[in-house]
N, C-alpha and C positions, 0 to 999 in steps of 0.2 A: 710467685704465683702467676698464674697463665691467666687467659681472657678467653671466651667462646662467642663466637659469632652465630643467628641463629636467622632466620626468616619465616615470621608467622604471618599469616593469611588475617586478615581484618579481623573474622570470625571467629579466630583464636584467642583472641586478645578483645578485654572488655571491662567495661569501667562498670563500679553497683554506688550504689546512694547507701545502703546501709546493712549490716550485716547483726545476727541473732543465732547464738547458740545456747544447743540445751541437752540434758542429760550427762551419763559417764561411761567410759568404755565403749564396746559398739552402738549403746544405743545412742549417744553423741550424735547429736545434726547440727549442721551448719546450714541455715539459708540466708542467700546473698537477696538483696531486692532491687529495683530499680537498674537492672543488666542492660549495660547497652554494647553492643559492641563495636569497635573502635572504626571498625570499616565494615567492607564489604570483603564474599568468598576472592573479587579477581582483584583486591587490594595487598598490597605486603607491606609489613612493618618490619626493619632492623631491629634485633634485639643484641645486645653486645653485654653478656656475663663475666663480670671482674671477678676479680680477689677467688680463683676457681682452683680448687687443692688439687697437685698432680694425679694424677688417676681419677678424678671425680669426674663421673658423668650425668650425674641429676643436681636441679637445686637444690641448693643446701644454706642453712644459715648461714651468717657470715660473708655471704656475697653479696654484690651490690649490680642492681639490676639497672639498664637504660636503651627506652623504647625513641628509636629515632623515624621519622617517614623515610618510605624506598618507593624508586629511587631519591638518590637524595641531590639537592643543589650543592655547586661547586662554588666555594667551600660551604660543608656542611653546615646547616642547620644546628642550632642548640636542640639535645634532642627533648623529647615532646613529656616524659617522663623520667627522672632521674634518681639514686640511691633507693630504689628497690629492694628492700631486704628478704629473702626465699623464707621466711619463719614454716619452715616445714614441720615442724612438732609443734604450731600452734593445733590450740581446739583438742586436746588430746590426739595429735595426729590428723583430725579430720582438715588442717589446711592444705592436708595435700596430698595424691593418689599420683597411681603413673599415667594417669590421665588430666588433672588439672592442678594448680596453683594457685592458693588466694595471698594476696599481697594486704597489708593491711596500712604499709609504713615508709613512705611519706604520703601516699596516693592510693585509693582504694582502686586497685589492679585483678582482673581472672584471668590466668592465661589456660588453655585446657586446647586437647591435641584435636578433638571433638568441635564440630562448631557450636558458635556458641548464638543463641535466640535470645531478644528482646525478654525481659520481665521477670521472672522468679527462677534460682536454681538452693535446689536443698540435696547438701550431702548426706549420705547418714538416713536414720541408724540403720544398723546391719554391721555383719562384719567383708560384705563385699562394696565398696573397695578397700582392702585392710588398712590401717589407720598406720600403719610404718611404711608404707611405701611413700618413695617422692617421685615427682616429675624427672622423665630421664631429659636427657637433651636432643637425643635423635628421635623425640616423638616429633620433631620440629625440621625440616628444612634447615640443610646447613649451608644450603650456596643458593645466589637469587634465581627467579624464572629468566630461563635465556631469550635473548633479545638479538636474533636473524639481523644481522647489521655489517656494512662495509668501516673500515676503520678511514678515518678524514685522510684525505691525499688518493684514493683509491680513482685512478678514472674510470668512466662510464661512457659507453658510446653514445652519441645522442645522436639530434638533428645536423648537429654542428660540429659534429667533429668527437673527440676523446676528451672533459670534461672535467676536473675532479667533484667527486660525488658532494663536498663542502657547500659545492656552490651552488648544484642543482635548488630550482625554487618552483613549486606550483605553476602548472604550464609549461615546462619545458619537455620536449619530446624523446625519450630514452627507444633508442632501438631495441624490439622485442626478437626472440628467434619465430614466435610462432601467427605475430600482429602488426608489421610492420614496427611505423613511430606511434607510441603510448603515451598520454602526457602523464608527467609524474601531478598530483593530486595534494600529497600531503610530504612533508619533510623537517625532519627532526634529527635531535643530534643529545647526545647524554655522555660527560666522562666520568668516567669507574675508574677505580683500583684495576692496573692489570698484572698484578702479582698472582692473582689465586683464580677460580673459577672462571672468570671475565679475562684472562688471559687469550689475548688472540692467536689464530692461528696463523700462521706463514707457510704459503704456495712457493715454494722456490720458481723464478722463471721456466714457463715448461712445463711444469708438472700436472697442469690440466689445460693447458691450452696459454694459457697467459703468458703475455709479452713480458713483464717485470713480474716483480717479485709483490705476490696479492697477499694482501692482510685483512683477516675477513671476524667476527663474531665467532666462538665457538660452535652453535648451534647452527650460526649463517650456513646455506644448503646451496651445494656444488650440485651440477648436472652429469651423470657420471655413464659412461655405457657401457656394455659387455655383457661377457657371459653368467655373473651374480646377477643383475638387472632383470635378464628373461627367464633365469631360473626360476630366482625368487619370488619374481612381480608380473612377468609374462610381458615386458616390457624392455623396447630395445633402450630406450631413456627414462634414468628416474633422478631424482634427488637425494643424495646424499648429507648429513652436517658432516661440517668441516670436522670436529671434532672425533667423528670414526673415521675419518680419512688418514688421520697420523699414521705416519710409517717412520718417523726420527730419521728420516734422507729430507727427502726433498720437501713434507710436509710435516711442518713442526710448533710447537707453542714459542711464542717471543714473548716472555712474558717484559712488565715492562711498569715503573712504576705510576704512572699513569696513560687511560689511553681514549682518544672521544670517538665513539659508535656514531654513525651518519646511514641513517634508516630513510627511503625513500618510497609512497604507498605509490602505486597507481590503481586505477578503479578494479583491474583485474588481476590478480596474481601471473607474473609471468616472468619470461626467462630472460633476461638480462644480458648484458655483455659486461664484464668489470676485466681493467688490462687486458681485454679479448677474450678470455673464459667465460663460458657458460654460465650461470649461475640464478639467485633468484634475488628477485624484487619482496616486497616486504610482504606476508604474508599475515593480514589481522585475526587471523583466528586463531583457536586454539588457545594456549597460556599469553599468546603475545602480548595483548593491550594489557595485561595486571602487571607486564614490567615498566609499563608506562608511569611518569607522575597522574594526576588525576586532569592535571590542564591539557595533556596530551591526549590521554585516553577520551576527553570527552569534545576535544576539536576533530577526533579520529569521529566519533559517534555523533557527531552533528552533522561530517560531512557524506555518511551512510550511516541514517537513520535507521534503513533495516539490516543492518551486520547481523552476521549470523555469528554466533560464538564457534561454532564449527567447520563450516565454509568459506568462512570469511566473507572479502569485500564483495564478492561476485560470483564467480561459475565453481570454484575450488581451487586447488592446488592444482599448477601449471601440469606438474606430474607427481608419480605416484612417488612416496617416501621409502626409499629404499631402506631396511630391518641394520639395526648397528653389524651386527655379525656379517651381514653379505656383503654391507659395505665395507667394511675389513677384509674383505676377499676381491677386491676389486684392483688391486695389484697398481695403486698410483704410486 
């Protein structure tokens, strides 16, 4: 039997204080009460599905469910919920839709693709949502929010010279392309799995400017130029993720069974030097701070009280995001 790995949003996942069913057949309701949910929309929780029958792609009984926090400390945490059981043909069917899952056994658990709100939810009656359906697995995020990050040993040009990114700390000045010396603000570091999604990417020397050989986040965003660039974006320079950059020559995944991301903020989004290639500095908007733990996310939100969830720390993105497709035509 296999194992499924899954990544739900706080809002998906919610704990009830007590549960009440009534009637048969569709007019069957289930109301849950006292719903809280377990986080917040820019929180993730690891969900890891055992004992999972080949070809099965929904809960189903007989599995055993375990909700861990993401990201997680090294080594892992006991996770926060454990033996789960998916009783999908509880309630005459109504425990479960392709939209939600009531857990009854060891821990009163709703997981639902749907966010989920504070206070009362009632399934039922009707026969929409039909009472044989179960929760598929891809209503769910199967790999975490990517996290723009240089991999430890990475240098950085600074004030002082070429640097590894490890060791940069609050105050030191990173040369910008387009602001001179920046100081760096905030600095963090997190190790993953890098077998699967979180596998980093490999610049061979060369391949976009870089002196050695750069190992960078998949998501991590290259400064790229050409003729895709001003096609696409009307732009001599944009940003590209390393991960449309792959050409299996010179830019490739290493994957690797462990690997530690070293993220650096400065007050404004900008262009970096890493091994001498172009590149970027951390960018807090967008999905980035929900791949944060929540002591990161909220040193990041102390230190820019007014972040914006979509422009981040300051003026925007250094440059524009070049589309996965044109950056596959970009011929590195």
């Amino acid at each position: 039997m296999a194992q499924v790995v899954l990544f739900l949003r706080g809002d998906q996942i919610a704990t009830y204080r007590s549960l009440a069913s009534s009637g048969n057949g569709d007019r069957m309701t289930v109301t849950l009460t006292g719903v809280e949910p377990l986080g917040a929309a820019s929180t993730y929780f690891r969900v890891v599905v055992r004992q999972v029958n080949d070809g099965e792609g929904n809960f189903s009984n007989g599995q055993f469910v375990e909700i861990y926090v993401w990201p997680e400390d090294d080594p892992p945490e006991r996770p926060l919920y454990r033996s789960l059981n998916p009783q999908h043909d509880q309630y005459q069917g109504r425990a479960s839709s392709a939209g939600h899952q009531i857990f009854t056994n060891p821990s009163k658990i709703l997981f639902q693709t749907e966010g989920i709100s504070s206070g009362k939810i009632q399934y039922g009656p009707g026969a929409c949502p039909p009472r044989a359906e179960k929760l598929p697995f891809n209503g769910f995020a199967g790999s975490p929010p990517a996290i723009p990050c240089f991999v430890a040993g990475t240098r950085i040009l600074t004030h002082r010279g070429m640097l590894g990114v490890e060791g940069l700390r609050p105050g030191d000045l990173v040369q910008t392309m387009d602001n001179g010396y920046s100081p760096v603000v905030w600095a963090g570091r997190r190790t993953v799995c890098g077998l699967g999604s979180m596998a980093p990417v490999r610049f061979a020397a060369g391949a976009v400017g870089n002196q050695r050989d750069l190992l960078v986040s998949p998501q991590h965003r290259m400064l790229v130029t050409g003729w895709p660039s001003e096609l696409t974006m009307g732009e001599r320079e944009t940003l590209a993720a390393a991960r449309h950059l792959i050409n299996n020559r010179t830019i490739r995944r290493l994957r690797r069974p462990t690997v530690t991301y070293v993220h650096i903020l400065c007050e404004d989004h900008q262009v970096i030097f890493a091994e001498g290639a172009p590149t970027e500095s951390l960018f807090a908007g967008g999905a980035a701070l929900s791949a944060f733990d929540q002591r990161a996310s909220d040193e990041i939100r102390r230190l820019f009280p007014s972040l914006c969830p979509v422009s981040g720390t300051g003026t925007g993105l250094a440059r524009p995001v070049l589309p996965p497709v044109a950056a596959r035509l970009a011929g590195l």
